[in-house]
C-alpha positions in Angstrom: 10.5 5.2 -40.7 9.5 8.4 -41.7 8.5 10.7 -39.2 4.8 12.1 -39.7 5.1 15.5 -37.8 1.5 16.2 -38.5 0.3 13.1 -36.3 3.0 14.3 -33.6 1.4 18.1 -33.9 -2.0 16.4 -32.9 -1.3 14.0 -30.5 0.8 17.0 -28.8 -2.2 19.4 -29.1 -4.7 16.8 -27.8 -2.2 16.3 -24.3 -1.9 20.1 -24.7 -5.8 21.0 -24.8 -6.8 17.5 -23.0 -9.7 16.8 -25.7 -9.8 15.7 -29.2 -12.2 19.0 -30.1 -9.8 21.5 -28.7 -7.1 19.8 -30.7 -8.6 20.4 -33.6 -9.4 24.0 -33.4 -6.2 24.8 -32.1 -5.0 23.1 -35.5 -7.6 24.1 -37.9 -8.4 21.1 -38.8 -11.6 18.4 -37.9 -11.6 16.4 -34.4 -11.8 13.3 -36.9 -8.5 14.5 -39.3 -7.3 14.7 -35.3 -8.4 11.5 -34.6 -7.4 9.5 -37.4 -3.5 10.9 -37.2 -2.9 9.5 -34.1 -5.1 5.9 -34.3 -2.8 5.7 -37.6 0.6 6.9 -35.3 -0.4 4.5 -32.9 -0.9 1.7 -35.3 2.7 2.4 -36.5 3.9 2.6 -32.8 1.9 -0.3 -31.9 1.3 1.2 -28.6 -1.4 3.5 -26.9 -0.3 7.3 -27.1 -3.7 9.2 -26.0 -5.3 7.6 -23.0 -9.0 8.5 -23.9 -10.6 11.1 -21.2 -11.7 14.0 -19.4 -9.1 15.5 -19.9 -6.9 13.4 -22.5 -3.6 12.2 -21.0 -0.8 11.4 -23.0 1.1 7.8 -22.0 4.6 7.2 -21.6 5.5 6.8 -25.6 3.0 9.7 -26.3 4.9 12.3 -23.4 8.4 11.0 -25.5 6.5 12.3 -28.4 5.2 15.4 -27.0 8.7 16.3 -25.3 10.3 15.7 -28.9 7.5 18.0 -30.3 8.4 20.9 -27.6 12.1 21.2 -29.1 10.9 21.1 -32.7 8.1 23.7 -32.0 11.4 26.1 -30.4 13.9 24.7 -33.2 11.1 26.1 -36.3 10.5 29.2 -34.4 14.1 30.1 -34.5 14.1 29.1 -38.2 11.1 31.2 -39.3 12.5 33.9 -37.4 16.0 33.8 -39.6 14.2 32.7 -42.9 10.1 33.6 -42.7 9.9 33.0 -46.5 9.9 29.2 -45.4 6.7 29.7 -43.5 3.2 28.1 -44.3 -0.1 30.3 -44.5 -1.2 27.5 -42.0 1.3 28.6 -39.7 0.4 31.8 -39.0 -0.9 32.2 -35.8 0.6 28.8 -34.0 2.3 29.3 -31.3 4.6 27.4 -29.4 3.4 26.2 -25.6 6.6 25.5 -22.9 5.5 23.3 -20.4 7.1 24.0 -17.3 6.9 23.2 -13.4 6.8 25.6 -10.2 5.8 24.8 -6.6 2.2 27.3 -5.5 4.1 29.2 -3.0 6.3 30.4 -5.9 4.0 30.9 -7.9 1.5 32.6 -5.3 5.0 34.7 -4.4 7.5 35.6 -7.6 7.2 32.8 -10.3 4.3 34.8 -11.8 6.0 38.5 -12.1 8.8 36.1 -13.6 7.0 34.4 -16.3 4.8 37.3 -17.2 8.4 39.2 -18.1 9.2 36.7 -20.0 5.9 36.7 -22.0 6.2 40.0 -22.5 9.1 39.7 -24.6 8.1 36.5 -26.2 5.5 35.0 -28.5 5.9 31.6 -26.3 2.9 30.4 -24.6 3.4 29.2 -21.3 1.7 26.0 -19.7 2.6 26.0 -15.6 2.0 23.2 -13.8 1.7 23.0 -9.8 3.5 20.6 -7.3 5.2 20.1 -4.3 8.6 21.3 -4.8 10.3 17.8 -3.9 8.1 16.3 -6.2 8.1 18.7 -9.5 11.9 17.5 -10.3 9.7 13.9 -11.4 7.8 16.3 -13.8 11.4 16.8 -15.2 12.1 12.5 -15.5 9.2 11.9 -17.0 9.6 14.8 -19.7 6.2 16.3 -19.1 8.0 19.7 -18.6 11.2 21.6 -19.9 12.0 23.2 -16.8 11.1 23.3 -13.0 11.6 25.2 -9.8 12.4 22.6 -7.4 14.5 21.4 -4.2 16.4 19.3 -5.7 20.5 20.5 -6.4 21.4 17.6 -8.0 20.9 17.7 -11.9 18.0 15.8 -13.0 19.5 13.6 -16.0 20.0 15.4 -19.3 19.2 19.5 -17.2 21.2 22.2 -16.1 20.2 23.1 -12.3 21.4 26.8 -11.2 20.3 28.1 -7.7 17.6 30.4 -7.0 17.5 30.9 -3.4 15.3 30.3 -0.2 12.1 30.8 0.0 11.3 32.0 3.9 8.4 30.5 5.9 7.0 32.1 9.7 4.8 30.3 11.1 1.8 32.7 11.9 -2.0 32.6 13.1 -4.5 35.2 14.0 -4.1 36.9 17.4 -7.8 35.2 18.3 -6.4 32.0 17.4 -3.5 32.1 19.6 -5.3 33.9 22.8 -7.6 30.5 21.9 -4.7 27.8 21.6 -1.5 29.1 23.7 -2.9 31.2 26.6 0.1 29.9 28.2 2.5 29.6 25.4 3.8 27.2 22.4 3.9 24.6 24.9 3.8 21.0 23.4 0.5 20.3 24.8 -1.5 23.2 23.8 0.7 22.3 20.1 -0.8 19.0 19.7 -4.2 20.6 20.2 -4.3 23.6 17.5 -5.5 22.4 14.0 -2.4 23.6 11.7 -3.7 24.5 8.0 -1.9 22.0 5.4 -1.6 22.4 1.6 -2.0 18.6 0.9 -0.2 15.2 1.6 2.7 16.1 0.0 3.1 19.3 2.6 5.6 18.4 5.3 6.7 22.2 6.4 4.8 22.2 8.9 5.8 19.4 10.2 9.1 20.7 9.8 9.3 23.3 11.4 7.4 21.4 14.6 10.1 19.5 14.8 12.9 22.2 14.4 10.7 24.1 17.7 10.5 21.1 20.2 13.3 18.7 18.4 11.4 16.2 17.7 8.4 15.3 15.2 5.2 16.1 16.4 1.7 15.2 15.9 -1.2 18.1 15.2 -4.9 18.2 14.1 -5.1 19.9 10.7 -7.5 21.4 8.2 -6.2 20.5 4.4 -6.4 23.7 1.7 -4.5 23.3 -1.5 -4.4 26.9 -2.0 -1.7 29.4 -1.2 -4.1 32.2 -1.2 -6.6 30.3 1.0 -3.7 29.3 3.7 -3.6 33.3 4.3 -7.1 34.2 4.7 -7.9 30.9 6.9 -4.9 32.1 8.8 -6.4 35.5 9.2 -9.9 34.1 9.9 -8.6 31.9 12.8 -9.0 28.6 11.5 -5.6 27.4 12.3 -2.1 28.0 12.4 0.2 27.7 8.8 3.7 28.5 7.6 2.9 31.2 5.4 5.6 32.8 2.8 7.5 35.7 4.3 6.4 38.2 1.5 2.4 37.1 2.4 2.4 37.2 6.0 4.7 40.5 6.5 2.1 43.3 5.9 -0.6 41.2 8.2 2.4 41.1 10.8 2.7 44.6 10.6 -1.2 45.4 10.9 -1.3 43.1 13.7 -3.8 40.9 11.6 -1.1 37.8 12.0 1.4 37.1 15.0 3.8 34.7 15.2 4.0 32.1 17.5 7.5 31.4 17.9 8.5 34.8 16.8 11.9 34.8 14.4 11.8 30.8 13.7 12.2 30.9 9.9 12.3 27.8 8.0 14.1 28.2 4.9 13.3 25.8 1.5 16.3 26.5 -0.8 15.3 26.3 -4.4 17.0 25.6 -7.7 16.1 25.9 -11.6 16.7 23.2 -13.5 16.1 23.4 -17.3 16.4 20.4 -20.1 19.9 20.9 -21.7 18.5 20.5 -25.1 16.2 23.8 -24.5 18.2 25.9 -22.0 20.2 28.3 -25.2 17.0 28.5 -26.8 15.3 29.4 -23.4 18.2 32.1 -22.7 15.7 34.3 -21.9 12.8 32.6 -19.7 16.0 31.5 -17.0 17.1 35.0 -17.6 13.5 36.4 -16.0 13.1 33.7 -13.5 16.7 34.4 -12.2 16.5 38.0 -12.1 13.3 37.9 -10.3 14.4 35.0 -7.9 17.9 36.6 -6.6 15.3 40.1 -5.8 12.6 37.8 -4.1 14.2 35.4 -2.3 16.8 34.8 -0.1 20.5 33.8 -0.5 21.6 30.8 -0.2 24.4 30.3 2.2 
């Protein structure tokens, strides 16, 4: 059947925007013209593409659709770039969003400086979503996102993977905290005592690096903050104990702010970038950024 790009440009712009009404001011066009595209796409498909929300979420058939609609968005930039006589007036002005995938601490670290060089040189939008970075290689299965910083070295079907580096980790807490918990020392009792500070349930470093200091896993008390930024300052206010980035907790080391508690323990999370191979030439220079910025940031991998 033919292929009705305007229903695919809405039902990509409502999982973009996550409602009807943002859709359709992104598209200059009516939340019902929105509307009625995609019930008539989904009465070809004969399947659910939208589920109905706050926000909109697209299903399974709709995030194939959406991932298609990624590459032709890049494909028609390139095009109007060689030949902008083929250009629309209702063109001007869209823009092309790339979905793509980062862990916080990268983010909260070098990710950022990254993709803010690449804006700079581009008209591309940039959509960035947060997970844990053994879980944002699924954001790459399910075709939610083009590219991703993740743990994982093997390829994720149908992606190039290129290694970034590791991102370091001390273990650090305020020098009230530790005069509080370990008068005596990191022994394992006064461990399983001191309330740790953990991102969410997908956060195992700390727990990882327990188990690298006394060999085996261990079991803590723990406050849960999904927030890079808040890990440090609860660390600084004495709440608990975390494994904050290397590049965060140096300057508070140096002030004296932060001590560590088992000084020069490092644990190491290599990462990797893995793009969709379909994207990666026309993405040249978004890996370009994030690699140049990764091999200054973080460490190399052995």
């Amino acid at each position: 059947m033919a292929v009705d790009y305007a229903a695919l440009r809405a039902v990509a712009a409502v999982v973009r925007t996550g409602s009807f009404e943002r859709a359709a001011a992104s598209l200059n066009v009516t939340p019902s013209a929105v509307s009625q595209r995609i019930k008539h796409l989904e009465e070809r498909f004969g399947a659910v593409l939208i589920e109905r929300g706050t926000p909109c979420t697209a299903t399974d058939k709709g995030l194939a659709l959406c991932r298609h609609m990624d590459r032709v968005g890049m494909l028609e930039k390139d095009l109007m770039a060689q030949l902008p006589e083929l250009s629309e007036p209702e063109d001007a002005g869209q823009r092309v969003t790339l979905n793509v995938a980062t862990n916080a601490d990268s983010l909260g670290t070098w990710f950022l400086e990254a993709i803010a060089s690449f804006t700079k040189a581009s008209d591309y939008l940039v959509n960035v979503a947060i997970d844990d970075e053994d879980h944002t290689a699924d954001w790459l299965r399910r075709g939610r996102v083009l590219a991703a910083v993740t743990s994982l070295e093997r390829p994720v079907q149908g992606c190039r993977v290129t290694p970034l580096g590791s991102l370091r980790y001390q273990a650090t807490a305020s020098p009230d905290f530790v005069a509080r918990y370990f008068p005596d020392g990191l022994t394992e009792e006064a461990f399983q005592r001191a309330p740790a500070l953990t991102f969410n349930q997908k956060d195992r470093l700390q727990n990882a690096w327990a188990r690298e200091v006394f060999g085996h896993d261990m079991s803590f008390p723990t406050h849960w903050l999904p927030s890079t930024q808040s890990f440090l300052e609860a660390s600084l206010a004495g709440m608990g104990w975390a494994l904050n980035p290397v590049q965060l907790a140096r300057p508070h080391l140096e002030r004296g702010e932060l001590v560590e508690l088992f000084p020069g323990k490092l644990l190491e999370r290599h990462l990797f970038w893995q793009i969709n191979r379909l994207a990666a030439n026309q993405l040249h220079e978004l890996s370009r950024s994030i690699l140049s910025v990764a091999r200054r940031e973080l460490s190399s991998l052995s």
